[in-house]
C-alpha positions, -999 to 999 in steps of 0.1 A, spaced: 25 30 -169 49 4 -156 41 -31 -149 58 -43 -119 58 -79 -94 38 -76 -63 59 -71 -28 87 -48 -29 122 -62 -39 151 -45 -24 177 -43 -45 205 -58 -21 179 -91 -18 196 -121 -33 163 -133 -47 124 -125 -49 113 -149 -18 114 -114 1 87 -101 -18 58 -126 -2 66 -105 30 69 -65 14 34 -67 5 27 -34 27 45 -12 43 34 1 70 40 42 68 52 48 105 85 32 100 92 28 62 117 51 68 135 25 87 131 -5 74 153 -20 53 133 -35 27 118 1 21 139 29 34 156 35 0 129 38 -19 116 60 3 142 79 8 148 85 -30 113 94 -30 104 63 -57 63 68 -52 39 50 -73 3 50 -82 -12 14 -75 -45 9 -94 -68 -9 -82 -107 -16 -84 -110 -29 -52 -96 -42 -21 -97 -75 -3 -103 -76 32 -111 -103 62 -142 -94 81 -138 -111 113 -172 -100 128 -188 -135 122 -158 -152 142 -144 -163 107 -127 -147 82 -149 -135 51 -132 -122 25 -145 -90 15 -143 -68 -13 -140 -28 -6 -148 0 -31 -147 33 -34 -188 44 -28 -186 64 -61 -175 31 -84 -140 53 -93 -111 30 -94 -87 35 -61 -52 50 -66 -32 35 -37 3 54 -28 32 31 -29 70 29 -35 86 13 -66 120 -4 -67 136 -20 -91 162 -51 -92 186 -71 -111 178 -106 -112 207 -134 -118 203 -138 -155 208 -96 -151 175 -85 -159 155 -54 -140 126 -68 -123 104 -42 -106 81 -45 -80 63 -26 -55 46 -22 -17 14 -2 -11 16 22 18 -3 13 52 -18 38 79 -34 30 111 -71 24 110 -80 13 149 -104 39 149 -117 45 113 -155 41 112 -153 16 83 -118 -2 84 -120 -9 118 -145 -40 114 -119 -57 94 -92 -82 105 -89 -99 133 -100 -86 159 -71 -82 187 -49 -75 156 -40 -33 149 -64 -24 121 -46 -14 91 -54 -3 58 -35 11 27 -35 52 19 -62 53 -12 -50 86 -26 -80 113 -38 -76 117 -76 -69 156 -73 -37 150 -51 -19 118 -78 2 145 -96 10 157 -63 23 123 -44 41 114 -75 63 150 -76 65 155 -39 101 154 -17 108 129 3 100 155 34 65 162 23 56 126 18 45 117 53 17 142 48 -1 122 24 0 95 45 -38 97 53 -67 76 60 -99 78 33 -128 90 46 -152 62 60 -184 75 43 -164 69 5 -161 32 11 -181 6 9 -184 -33 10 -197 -47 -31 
């Protein structure tokens, strides 16, 4: 296991201000963009644990924080990408983005954020398929770009 900073840091950025905005990345264009295409494209995947998620539930007309499990209490594994980068005293920081899909129609994530924003919500791997996102080629990873089934989360 490595420890790494929140928010992807590219390794051409001059500093780690970039990182308040590489939070996510959102898996349609990640390929693209420059703050993640070369991680992508050297297939640098990660395994982001997490016991939860935080989410804004708009449904009240303010945003309530929310907290989103898995239903059967098992920590989440979300995919993301790893980079690492030299800071000025020459040190490797690393740092990294979890991955995003669309989640307009998802029976669960769709009640969170605002609501004329795109629904959005980060690919929670299943634990049988890890070993898999961490060894696959960077052609195969699209297809674990997935959304988790609505019926194996819920609100704690």
């Amino acid at each position: 296991m490595l420890q790494g900073t929140f928010g992807l840091i590219p390794g051409w950025s001059k500093d780690t201000k970039i990182a308040r905005r590489t939070y996510n990345a959102r898996s349609e264009t990640v390929a693209e963009k420059p703050s993640f295409r070369s991680a992508w494209k050297s297939v640098q995947h990660c395994i982001i644990p997490a016991a939860a998620i935080y989410e804004p539930d708009w449904r009240s007309g303010k945003a309530i924080p929310t907290r989103i499990e898995r239903s059967d209490g098992e920590p989440m594994g979300v995919a993301g990408l790893w980079e690492h980068w030299k800071n000025p005293e020459g040190k490797t920081v690393y740092s990294y983005t979890m991955l995003t899909v669309n989640a307009d129609d998802h029976e669960f994530m769709r009640n969170y954020h605002r609501p004329e924003d795109e629904k959005r919500m980060v690919v929670i791997l299943p634990k049988g398929l890890y070993k898999d996102w961490l060894a696959a080629n960077a052609s195969d990873s699209m297809e674990f770009m997935r959304r988790y089934p609505a019926d194996r989360l819920v609100v704690r």
